[in-house]
C-alpha positions as CSV (number, residue, x, y, z in Angstrom):
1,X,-17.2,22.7,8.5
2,X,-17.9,19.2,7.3
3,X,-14.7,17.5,8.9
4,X,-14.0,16.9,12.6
5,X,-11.6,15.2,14.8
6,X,-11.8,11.2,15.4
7,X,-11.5,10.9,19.0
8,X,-12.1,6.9,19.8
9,X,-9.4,4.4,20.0
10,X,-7.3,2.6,17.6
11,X,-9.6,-0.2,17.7
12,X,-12.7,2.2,17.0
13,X,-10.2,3.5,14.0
14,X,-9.7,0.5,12.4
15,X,-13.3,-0.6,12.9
16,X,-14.3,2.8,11.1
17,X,-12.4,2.4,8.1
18,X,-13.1,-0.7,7.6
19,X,-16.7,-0.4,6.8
20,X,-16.1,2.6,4.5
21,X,-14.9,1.9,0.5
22,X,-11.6,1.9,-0.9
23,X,-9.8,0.9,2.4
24,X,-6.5,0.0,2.1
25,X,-3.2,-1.2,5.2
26,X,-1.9,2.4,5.0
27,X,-5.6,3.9,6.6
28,X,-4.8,1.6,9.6
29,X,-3.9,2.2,13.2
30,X,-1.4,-0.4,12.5
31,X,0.7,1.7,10.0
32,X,0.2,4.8,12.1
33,X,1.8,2.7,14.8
34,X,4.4,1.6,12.8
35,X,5.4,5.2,11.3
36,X,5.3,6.6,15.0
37,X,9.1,5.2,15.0
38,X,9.8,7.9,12.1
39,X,8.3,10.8,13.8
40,X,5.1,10.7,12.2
41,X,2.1,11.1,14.2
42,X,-1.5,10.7,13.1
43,X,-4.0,13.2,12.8
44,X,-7.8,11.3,12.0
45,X,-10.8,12.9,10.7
46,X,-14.5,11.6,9.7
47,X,-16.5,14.1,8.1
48,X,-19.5,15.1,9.8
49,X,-21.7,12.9,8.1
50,X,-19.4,9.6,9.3
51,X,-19.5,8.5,5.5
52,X,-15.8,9.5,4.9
53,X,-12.5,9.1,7.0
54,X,-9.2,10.1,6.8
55,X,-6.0,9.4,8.5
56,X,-2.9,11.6,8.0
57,X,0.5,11.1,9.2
58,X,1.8,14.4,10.6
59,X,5.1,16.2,11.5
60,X,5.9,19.8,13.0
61,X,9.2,21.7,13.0
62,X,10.0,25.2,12.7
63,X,6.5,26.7,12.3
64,X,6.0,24.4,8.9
65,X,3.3,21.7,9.8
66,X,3.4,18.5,7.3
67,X,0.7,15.9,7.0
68,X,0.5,13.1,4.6
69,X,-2.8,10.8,3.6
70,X,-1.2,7.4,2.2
71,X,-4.8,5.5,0.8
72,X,-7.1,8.1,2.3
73,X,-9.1,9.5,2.1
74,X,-11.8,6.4,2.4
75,X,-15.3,6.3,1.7
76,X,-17.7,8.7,-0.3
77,X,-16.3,12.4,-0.7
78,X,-18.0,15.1,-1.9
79,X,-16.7,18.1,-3.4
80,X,-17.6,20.2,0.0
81,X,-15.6,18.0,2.1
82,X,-12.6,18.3,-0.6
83,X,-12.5,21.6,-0.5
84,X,-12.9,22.1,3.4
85,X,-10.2,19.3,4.0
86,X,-7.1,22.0,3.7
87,X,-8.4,24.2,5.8
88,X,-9.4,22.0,8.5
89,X,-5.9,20.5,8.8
90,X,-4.3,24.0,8.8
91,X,-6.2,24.4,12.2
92,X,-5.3,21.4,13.6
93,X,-1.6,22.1,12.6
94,X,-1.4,25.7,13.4
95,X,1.9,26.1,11.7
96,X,2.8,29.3,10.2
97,X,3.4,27.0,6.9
98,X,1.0,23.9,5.9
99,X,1.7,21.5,3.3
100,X,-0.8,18.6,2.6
101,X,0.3,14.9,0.6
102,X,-2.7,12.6,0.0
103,X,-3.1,9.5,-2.5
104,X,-6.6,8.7,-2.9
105,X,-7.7,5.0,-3.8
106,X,-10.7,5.6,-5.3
107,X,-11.4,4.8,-8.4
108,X,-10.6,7.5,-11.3
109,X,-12.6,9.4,-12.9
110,X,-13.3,13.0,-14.4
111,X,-15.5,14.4,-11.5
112,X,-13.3,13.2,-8.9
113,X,-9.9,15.1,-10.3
114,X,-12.2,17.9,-11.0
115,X,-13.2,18.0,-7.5
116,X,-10.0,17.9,-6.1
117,X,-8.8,21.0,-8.8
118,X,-11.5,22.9,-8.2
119,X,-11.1,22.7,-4.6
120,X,-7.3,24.3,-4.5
121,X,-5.5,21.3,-4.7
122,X,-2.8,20.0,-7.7
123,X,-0.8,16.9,-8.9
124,X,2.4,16.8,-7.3
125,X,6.0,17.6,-9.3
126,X,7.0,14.3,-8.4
127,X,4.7,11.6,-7.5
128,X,5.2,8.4,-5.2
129,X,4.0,6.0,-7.8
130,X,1.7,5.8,-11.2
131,X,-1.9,6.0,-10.2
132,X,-2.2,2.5,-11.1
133,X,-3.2,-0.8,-9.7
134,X,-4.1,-4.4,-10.7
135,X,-7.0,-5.8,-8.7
136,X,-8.5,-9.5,-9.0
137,X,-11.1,-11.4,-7.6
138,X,-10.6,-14.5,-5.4
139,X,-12.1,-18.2,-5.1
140,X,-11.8,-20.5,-2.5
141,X,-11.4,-23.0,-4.8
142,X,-7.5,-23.1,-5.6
143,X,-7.9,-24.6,-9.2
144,X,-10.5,-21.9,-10.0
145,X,-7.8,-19.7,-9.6
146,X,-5.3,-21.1,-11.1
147,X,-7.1,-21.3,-13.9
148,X,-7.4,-17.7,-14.1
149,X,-4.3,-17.1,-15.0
150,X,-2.5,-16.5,-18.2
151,X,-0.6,-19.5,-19.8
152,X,2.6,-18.3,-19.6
153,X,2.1,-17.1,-16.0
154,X,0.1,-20.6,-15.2
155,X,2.9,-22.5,-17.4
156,X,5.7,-21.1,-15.3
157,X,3.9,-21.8,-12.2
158,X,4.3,-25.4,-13.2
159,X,7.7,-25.1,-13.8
160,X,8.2,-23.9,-10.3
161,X,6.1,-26.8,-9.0
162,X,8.5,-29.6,-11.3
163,X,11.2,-28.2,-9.9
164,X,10.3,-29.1,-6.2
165,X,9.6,-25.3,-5.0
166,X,6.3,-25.5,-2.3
167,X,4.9,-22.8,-0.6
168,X,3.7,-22.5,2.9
169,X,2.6,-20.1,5.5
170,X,5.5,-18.4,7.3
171,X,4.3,-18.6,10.7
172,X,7.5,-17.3,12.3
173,X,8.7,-15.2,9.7
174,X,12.8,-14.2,10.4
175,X,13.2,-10.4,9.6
176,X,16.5,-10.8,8.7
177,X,16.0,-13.3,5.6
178,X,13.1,-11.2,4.7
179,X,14.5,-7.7,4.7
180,X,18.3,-9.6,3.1
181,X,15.7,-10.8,0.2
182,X,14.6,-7.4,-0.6
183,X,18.0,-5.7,-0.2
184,X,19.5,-8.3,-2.5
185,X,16.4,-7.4,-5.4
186,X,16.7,-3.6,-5.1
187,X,20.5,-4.2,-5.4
188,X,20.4,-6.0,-8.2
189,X,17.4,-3.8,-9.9
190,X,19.9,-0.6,-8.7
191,X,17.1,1.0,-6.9
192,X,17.5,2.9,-3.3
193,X,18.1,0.1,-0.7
194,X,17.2,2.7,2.1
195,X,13.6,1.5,1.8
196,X,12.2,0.4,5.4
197,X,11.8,-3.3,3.9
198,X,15.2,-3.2,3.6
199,X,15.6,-3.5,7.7
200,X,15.8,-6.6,9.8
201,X,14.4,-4.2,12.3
202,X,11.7,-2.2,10.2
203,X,10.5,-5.5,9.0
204,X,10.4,-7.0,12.9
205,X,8.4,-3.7,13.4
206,X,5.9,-4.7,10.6
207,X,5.5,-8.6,11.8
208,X,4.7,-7.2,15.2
209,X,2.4,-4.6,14.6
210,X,0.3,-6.4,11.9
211,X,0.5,-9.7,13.9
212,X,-3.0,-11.2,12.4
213,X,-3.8,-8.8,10.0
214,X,-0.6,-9.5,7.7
215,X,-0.2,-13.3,6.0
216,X,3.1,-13.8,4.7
217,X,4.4,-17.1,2.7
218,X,7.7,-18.7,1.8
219,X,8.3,-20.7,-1.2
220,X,11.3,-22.9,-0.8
221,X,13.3,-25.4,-2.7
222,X,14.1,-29.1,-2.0
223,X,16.6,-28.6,0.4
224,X,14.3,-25.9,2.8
225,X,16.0,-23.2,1.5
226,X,13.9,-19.6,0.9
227,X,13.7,-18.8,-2.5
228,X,10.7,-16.1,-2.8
229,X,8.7,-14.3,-0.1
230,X,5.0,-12.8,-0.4
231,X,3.1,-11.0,2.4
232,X,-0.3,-9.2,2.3
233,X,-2.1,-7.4,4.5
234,X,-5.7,-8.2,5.1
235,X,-8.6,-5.4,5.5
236,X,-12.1,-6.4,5.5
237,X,-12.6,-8.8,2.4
238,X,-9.6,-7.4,0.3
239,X,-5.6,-8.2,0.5
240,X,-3.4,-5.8,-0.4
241,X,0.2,-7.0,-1.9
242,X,2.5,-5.5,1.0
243,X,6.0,-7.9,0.4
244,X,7.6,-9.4,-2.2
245,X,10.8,-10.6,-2.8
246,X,12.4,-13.4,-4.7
247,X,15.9,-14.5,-4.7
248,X,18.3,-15.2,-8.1
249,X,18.2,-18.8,-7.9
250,X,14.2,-18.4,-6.6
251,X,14.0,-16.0,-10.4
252,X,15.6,-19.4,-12.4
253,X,13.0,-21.6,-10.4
254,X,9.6,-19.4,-10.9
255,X,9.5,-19.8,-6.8
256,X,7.7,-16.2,-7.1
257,X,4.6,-17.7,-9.3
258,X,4.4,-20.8,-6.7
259,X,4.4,-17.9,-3.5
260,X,1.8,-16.1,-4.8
261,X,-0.5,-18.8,-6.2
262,X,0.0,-20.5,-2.6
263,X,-0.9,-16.4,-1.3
264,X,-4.1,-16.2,-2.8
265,X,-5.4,-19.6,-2.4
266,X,-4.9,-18.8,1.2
267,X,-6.3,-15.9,1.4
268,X,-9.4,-16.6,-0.1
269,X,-9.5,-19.4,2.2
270,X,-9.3,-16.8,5.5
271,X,-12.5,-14.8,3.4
272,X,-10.7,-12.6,1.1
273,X,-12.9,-12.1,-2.1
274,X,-10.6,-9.5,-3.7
275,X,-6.6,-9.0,-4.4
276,X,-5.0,-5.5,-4.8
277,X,-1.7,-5.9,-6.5
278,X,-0.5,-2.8,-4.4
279,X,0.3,-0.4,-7.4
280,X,2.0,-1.3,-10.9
281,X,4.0,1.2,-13.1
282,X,3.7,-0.8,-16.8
283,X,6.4,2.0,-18.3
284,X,9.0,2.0,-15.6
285,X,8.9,-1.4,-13.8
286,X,7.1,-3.1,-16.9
287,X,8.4,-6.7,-15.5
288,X,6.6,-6.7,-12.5
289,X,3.3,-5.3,-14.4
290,X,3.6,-8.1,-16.7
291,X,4.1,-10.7,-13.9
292,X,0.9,-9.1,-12.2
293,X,-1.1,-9.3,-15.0
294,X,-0.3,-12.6,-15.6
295,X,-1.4,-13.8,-12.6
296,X,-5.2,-12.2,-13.2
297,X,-4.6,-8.9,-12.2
298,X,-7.3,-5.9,-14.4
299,X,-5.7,-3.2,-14.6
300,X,-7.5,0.1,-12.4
301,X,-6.6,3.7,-12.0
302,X,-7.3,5.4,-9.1
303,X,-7.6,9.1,-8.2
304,X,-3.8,9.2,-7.1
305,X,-1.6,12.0,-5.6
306,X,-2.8,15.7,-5.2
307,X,-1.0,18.3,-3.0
308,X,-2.2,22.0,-0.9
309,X,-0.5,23.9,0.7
310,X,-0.8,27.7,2.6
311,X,0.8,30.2,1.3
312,X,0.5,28.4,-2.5
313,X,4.1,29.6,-3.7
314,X,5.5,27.2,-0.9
315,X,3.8,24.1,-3.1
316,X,6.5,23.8,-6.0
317,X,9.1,23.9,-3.3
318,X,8.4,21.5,-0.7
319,X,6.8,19.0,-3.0
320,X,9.7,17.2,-4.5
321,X,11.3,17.7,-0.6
322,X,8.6,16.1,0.9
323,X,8.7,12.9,-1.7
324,X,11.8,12.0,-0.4
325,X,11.2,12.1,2.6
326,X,7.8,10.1,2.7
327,X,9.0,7.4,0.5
328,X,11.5,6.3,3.1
């Protein structure tokens, strides 16, 4: 078997991971900690050869065993360790039914679905987002990046600016301005507002757990008012878009394109060399693809979703169950 269990502490975790490719926030001990209030618990695995990790987020009832990868695996894979992955996990769950949810950040290609295929898994029915992301590199020079950007996206920046909207780090973030932000934007998009960033609570969860690793920003208007919210989540060199919200009157000001400019100037500045957009879907949220892009983001697909279960027929059943009930 080329897998076995990680036995160290969250620290060792989180050290692991983060000298391994593709890492990403949802790989962390942090979100495992933060998911433990859902019932998840997290099963982690390195393969034998330490050049691979994996941390899944597991739940057991009624002799069905459930485990879900968000951003793993990370590191080099092989198709051996692909294909002994399943069977490793249905050991470690011993239920009578096993069903297995992983999104891989790796970059795409044809060898690494094939690998996946051949090895017994399959794309899910319905998938968690579009296998896409928009990635940019980072200078610690602010008007190097700025000049990056698109002229629209860099002309409405200035807009924002003449209108008196600044930016600055949130040290005290208030959960309850951040999480009324993002119910008011899903509201008004008519998307589900049961999403965790939705929660004064969820989102004092996040600001507590993170602590250091997540660096949010406010841009606000003349009068000190909030108008647009940004937050990111640093791992190694690389932040990884993890809030965003921007209010109706922050949407007439361009208060989002001042956040994030402010976001990534400060970022680079703490030793981030790279931005992950955190996933873009240019057919069904086209809007926030476009703003993305604008601001220097290359577009990149990444393996994405696959599925396994034992027996197989239970696959097409549980696997548009199970998306609802990870998404939330």
């Amino acid at each position: 078997m080329t897998w076995q269990l990680f036995t160290g502490s969250d620290d060792d975790w989180d050290r692991t991971v983060t000298n391994l490719h593709n890492q990403s926030p949802y790989q962390t001990s942090a979100w495992a900690t933060f998911r433990k209030f859902d019932g998840w618990t997290p099963i982690r695995l390195v393969s034998t050869n330490h050049k691979l990790a994996v941390q899944l987020l597991h739940r057991q009832r009624w002799g069905l065993g459930v485990a879900w990868a968000p951003g793993g695996p990370v590191g080099d894979s092989s198709s051996r360790e692909v294909n002994d992955l399943h069977e490793y996990l249905r050991q470690q769950m011993s239920g009578i039914i096993t069903y297995v949810r992983l999104t891989d950040f790796s970059a795409a290609n044809e060898n690494s679905h094939e690998r996946y295929r051949h090895s017994g898994w399959r794309r899910p029915q319905k998938t968690l987002s579009s296998g896409l992301t928009l990635k940019r590199n980072l200078n610690s020079d602010p008007n190097l990046i700025r000049s990056t950007y698109t002229k629209n996206w860099a002309r409405n920046l200035r807009r924002g600016e003449d209108r008196g909207i600044a930016a600055l780090v949130w040290n005290a973030p208030d959960p309850t301005e951040i999480a009324n932000l993002h119910l008011s934007v899903a509201e008004s998009k008519g998307i589900s507002t049961q999403d965790w960033r939705t929660s004064p609570l969820r989102i004092a969860d996040v600001l507590r757990i993170f602590q250091r690793q997540l660096v949010v920003v406010r841009a606000v208007d003349q009068f000190g008012t909030t108008q647009a919210i940004r937050g990111a989540v640093l791992c190694g060199t690389t932040g990884f878009d993890f809030l965003a919200a921007t209010s109706i009157e922050g949407r007439k000001t361009y208060a989002s394109n001042v956040a994030l400019h402010f976001l990534l100037a400060e970022l680079a500045g703490r030793g981030a060399v790279t931005y992950d957009f955190g996933g873009v879907d240019p057919i069904e949220n086209k809007g926030v693809y476009d703003f993305k892009h604008g601001a220097g983001g290359l577009e990149q697909a990444y393996v994405g979703e696959f599925e396994n279960s034992y027996p197989r027929f239970v696959r097409p059943i549980l696997s548009t169950l199970i998306a609802f009930r990870v998404a939330n």
